[in-house]
N, C-alpha and C positions, 0 to 999 in steps of 0.2 A: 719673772716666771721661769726664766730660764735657770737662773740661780737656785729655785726651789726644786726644780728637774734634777738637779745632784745633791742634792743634799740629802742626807740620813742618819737616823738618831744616832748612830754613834759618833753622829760630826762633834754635838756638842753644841750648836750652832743654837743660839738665846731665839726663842720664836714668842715666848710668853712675857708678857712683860707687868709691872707690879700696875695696879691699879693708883697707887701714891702718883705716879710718875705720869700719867694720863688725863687731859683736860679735854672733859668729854664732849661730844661735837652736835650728838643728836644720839636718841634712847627710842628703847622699842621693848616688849615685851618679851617675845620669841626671834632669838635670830638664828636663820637656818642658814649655814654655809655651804652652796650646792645644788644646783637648780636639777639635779637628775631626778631617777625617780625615787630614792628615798626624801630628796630635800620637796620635791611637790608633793611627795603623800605627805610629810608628816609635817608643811604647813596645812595643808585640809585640814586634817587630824586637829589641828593648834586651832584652826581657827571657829572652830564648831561651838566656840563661848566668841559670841560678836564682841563683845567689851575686850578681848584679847587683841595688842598689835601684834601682827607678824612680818618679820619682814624673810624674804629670801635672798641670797646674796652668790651668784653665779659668775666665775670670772669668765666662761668663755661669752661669745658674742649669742649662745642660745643657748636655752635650756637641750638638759636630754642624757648628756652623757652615755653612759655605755647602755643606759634603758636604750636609748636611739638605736643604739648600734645591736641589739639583741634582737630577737623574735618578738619579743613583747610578751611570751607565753609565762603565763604566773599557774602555776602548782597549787593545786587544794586540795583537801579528803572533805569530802562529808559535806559539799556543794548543793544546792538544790536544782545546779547544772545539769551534774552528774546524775542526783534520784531521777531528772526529767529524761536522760537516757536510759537508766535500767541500770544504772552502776550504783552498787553500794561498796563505799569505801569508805574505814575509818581513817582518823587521823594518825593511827597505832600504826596501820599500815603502811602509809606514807614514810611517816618515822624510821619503820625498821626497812625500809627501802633506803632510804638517804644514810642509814648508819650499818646495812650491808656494804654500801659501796665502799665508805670509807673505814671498813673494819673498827668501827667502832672506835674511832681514833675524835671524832667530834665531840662536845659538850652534849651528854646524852640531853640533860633536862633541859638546853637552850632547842636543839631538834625537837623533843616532843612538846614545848611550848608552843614552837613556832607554828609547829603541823596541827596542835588543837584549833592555833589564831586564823589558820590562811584561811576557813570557810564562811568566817567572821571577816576579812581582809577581803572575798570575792564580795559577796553578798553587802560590805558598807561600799567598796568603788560603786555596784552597779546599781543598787538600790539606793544608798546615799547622795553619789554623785553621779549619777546616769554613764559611767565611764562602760562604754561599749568592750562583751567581751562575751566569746562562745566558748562552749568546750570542744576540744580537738579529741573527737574518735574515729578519725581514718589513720594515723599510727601513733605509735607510741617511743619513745626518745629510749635506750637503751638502760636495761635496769629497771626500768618503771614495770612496776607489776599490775596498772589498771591505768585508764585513761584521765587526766587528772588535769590537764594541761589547758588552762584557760585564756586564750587569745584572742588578741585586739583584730581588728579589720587587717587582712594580707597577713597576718600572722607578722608583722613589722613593730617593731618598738617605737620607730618615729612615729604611729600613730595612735599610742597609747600617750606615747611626752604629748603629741597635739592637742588629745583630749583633756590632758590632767591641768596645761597650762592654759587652755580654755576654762576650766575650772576657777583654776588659781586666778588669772586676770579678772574675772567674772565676782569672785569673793571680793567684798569691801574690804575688809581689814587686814588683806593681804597686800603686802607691796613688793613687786617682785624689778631686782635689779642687776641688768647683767654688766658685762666688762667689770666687775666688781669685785676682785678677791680676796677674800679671805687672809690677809699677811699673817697674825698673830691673833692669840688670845691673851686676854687680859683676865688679870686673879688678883685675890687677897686673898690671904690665909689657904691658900691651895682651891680656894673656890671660884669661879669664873665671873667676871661680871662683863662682860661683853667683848669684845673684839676690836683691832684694827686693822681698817680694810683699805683697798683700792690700789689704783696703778699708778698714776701721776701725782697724788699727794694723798698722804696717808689721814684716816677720818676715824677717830674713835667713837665706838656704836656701843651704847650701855646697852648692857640686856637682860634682866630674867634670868633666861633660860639660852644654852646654845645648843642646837643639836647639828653635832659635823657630820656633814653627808657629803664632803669631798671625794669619795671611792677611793679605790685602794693607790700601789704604789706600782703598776707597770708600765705607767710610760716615766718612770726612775730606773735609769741603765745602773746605776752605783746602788740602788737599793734592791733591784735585781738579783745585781751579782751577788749582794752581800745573803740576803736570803733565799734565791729560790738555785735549783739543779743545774748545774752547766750549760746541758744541750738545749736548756730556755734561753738561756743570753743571745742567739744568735737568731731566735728565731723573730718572722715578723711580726712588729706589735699593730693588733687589729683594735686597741682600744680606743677611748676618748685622749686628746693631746690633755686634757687638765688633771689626769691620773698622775700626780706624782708624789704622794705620800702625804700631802699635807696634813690632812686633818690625822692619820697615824700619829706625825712626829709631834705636834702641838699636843694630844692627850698626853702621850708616853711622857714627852717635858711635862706634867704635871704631876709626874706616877701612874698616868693609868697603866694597866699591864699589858702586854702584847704575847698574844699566842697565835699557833699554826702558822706563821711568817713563810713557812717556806710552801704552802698551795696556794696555789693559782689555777686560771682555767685554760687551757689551750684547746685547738681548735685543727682537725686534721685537714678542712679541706676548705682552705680559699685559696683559689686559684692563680696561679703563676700567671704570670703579665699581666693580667685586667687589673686583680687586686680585688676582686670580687669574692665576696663568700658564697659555696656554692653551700646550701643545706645539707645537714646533714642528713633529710629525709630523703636524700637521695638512696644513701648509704643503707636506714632504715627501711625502706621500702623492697631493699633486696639488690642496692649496686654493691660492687666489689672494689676492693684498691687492687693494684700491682705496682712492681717497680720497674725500673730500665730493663731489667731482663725479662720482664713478663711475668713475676713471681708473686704471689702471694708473702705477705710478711706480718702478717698475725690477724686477731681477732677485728675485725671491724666494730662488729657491734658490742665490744667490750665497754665503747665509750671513745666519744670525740677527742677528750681532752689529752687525756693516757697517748691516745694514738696521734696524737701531733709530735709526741717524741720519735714514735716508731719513724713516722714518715719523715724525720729529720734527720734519721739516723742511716737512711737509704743514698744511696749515693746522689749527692747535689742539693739534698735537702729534700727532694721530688717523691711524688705517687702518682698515677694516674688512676682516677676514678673511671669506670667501668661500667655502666647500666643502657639499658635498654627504653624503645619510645614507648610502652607499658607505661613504665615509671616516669618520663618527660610529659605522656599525657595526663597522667594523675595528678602532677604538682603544676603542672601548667595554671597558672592561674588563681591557685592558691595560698602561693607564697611568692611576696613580692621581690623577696631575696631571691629565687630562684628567676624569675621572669626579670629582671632588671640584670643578674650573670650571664643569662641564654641574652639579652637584647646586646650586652657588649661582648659577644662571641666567644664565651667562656666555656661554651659545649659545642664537638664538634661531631658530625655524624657519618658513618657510614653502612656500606653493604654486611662488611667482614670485621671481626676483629682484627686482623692481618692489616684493612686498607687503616682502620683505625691506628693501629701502633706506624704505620707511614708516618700516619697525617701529626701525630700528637711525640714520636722519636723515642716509643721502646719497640720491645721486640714481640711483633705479632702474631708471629708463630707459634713464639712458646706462650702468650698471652689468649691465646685463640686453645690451648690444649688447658691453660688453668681455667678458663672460663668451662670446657668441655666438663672438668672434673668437677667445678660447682655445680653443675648444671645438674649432672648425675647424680651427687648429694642432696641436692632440691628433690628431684623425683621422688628421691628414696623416702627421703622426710630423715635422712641422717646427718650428722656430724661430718664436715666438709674436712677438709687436708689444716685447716688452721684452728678447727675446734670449732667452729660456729654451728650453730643447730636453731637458725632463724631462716634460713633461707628457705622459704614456699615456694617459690618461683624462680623456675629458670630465667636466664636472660636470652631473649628471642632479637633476630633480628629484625631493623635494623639497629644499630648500636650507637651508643651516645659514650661521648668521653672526657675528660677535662684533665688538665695539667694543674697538680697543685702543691701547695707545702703547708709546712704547720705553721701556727701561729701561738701568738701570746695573748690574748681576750685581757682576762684582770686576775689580778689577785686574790686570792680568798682569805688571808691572813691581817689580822691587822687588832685593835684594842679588845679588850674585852669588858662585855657588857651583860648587864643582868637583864631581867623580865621585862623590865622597864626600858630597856637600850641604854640606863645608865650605864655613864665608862667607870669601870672598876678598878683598884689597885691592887697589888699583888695582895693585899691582906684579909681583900675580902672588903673593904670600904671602898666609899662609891665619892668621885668626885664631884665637888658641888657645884651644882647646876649646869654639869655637861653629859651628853648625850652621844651614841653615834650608832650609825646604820650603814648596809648596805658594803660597801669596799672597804669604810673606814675600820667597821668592827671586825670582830673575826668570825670570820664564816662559819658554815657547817659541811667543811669537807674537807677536815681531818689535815692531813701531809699531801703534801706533792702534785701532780695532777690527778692523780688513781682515782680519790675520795671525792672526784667531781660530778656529782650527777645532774642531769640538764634540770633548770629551773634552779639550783641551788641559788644563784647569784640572786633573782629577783626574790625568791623568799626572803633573804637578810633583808633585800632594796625596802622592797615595798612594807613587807612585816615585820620589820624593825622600825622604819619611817612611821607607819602609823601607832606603833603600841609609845615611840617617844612624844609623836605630835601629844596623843591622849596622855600620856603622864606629864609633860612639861602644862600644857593647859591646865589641867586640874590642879598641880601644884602649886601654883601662883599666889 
């Protein structure tokens, strides 16, 4: 695994091997490479015809991947979540929400697919597979123009992976196997017939259909560097360790085509020394960043991702986050992310902003007169010294704080796929009988970090997983 951590399509490096050459060990129907949350939806999805085998094939020791490590919160328009709040929202909506952010730089028809699919994708989890999930309208994630945000228990990913692999064990025709990975794919005539897996001796697995749900390539330092911006190289990676390009480079070796390679998501605030992420709802609810001088250095709620560069690019890497026990009582308890950062001393409290910049090592003075000028802006209901025009609420004492840097989450670059999550080649033909979602395809957000809006990653995850589980089943 380590060997596949450096490795990148322009190595050149044989991952596909001829099926002549392959003396097959055991066969399955559906093999999913990827126990996160694209590879547990889109065995469901597979397995919804009982005469279908499916097997799953996850090299770390659990299922989850970077689903574990997110909020767990999945994006919908046109919900019967949302009608039960009082929110009417098209899927048109959503669409041109996720294709403002990224200046229209994403695959418009694979966005406006995905955003008709998610209300079909909330409603088969909860009503199909009882997969526990509320709508979140006490805030909204930056860019989002209506409450849309459907999350699992704690607003936690690891308890969305819980429920799905409860599922998944619970289904007969599913076999799920971890320490298991994924080495190579196996082809004739450019088409795939199954795979060879494992760690200590290699096993070839005939199959059907393969759908790669490996995710993307950011814990790959060398595919990194090769595709994404500078000031991402250094920053910390918060993802899954099994991110490192696999399922990319196996399509790509077969032709599939690869676009937006250079976005990914970044993440402005986990925290310095715990290693804790601290929510962004922090930020959304009305906290501020500053840096070692006390300053303000741009929009916050521009977006998380964008702004992990900002705060990389402050001296040491550092921002300290800024908010008030208002906002600490709100999230108290609502997000596991943030209760499990407060329980490892990731926020720290005081009287003043001044005793605050002591305790946490910028300057409290000048941090105490930016906060004074936000505050003023709130009041007014105007446009702050950085441009922002969200700020409702002053920050009252007393005062919460936290030392943080940016991070690297995942990639959003990677094969390109049609309606179906088939992997596609530059010409417009679709490789046979391979599949992919989630990290492995390519997203929908454009270039860079900019075109990142919260929830994009699980739209590909989960809505991409289930539109291939249903087209590989029915194809058989």
């Amino acid at each position: 695994m380590d060997e596949l951590a450096r490795r990148k399509p322009s190595d050149g490096a044989t991952e596909v091997v001829s099926a002549e050459s392959v003396d097959w060990d055991i066969d399955t129907d559906i093999l999913v490479a990827g126990g996160g949350g694209t590879g547990l939806v889109a065995a469901l999805a597979a397995s919804e015809n009982p005469d279908v085998r499916v097997t799953i094939l996850e090299k770390a020791p659990e299922c989850g991947g970077n689903t574990s490590l997110s909020t767990g919160m999945v994006p919908a328009a046109g919900t019967r979540l949302q009608r039960e709040a009082g929110i009417e929202e098209s899927p048109a909506d959503m669409a041109r929400d996720i294709l403002e952010k990224n200046d229209y730089e994403a695959d418009e028809e694979r966005v406006r697919y995905l955003c008709e699919e998610s209300a079909n994708l909330i409603h088969w989890l909860v009503d199909d597979w009882e997969i526990t999930l509320n709508l979140v309208d006490d805030f909204k994630y930056p860019k989002h123009s209506a409450y849309r945000m459907h999350a699992p228990p704690g607003r936690n990913g690891e308890n969305l992976v819980a429920e799905l692999v409860e599922r998944v064990e619970a289904t007969e025709n599913i076999e799920l196997l971890t320490n298991v990975p994924v080495t190579k794919l196996v082809a004739a005539d450019g088409a795939v017939e199954g795979v060879v897996a494992g760690v200590h001796r290699d096993e070839a697995i005939k199959a059907e259909k393969v759908i790669l749900a490996t995710d993307g390539f950011a814990g790959n330092r060398e595919m990194i560097t090769e595709y994404c911006e500078e000031d991402i190289e250094r920053a910390l990676y918060f993802g899954a360790d099994g991110n490192t390009g696999d399922g990319v480079r196996f399509g790509a070796e077969l032709g599939g085509a690869l676009a937006c390679m250079d976005a990914y998501q970044g993440h402005a605030t986990v925290a310095s020394g715990t290693g804790m992420l601290s929510t962004y709802a922090v930020i959304m609810n009305g906290g501020i960043m500053v840096n070692e001088a006390g300053e303000r250095f741009g929009d916050e709620s521009a977006g998380y991702s964008e702004f992990a560069i900002d705060v990389l690019q402050q001296p040491g890497g550092i921002g300290y986050e800024l908010f008030d026990a208002r906002i600490f009582d709100r999230l108290e308890g609502e997000f596991d992310d943030f209760d499990e950062a407060a329980a490892h001393g990731t926020y720290h409290e005081a009287a003043t902003i001044a005793e605050l910049g002591e305790i946490l090592g910028f300057d409290g003075e000048a941090a105490a007169e930016t906060v004074d000028a936000y505050n003023e802006a709130a009041r007014a209901g105007e446009s702050d010294e950085v441009g922002r025009t969200d700020g409702a609420n002053p920050l009252e004492p007393p005062f919460y704080g936290a030392k943080v840097t940016g991070s690297l989450f995942h990639t959003q670059g990677g094969l390109v796929v049609d309606e179906h999550a088939r992997v596609q080649r530059t010409d417009g033909s679709v490789v046979g009988n391979l599949y992919a979602g989630g990290g492995t395809a390519c997203g929908i957000s454009g270039h860079g970090a900019g075109g990142y809006l919260s929830g994009n990653g699980l739209t590909t995850a989960l809505g991409y997983g289930r539109l291939a589980g249903i087209h590989a089943r029915e194809s058989l």
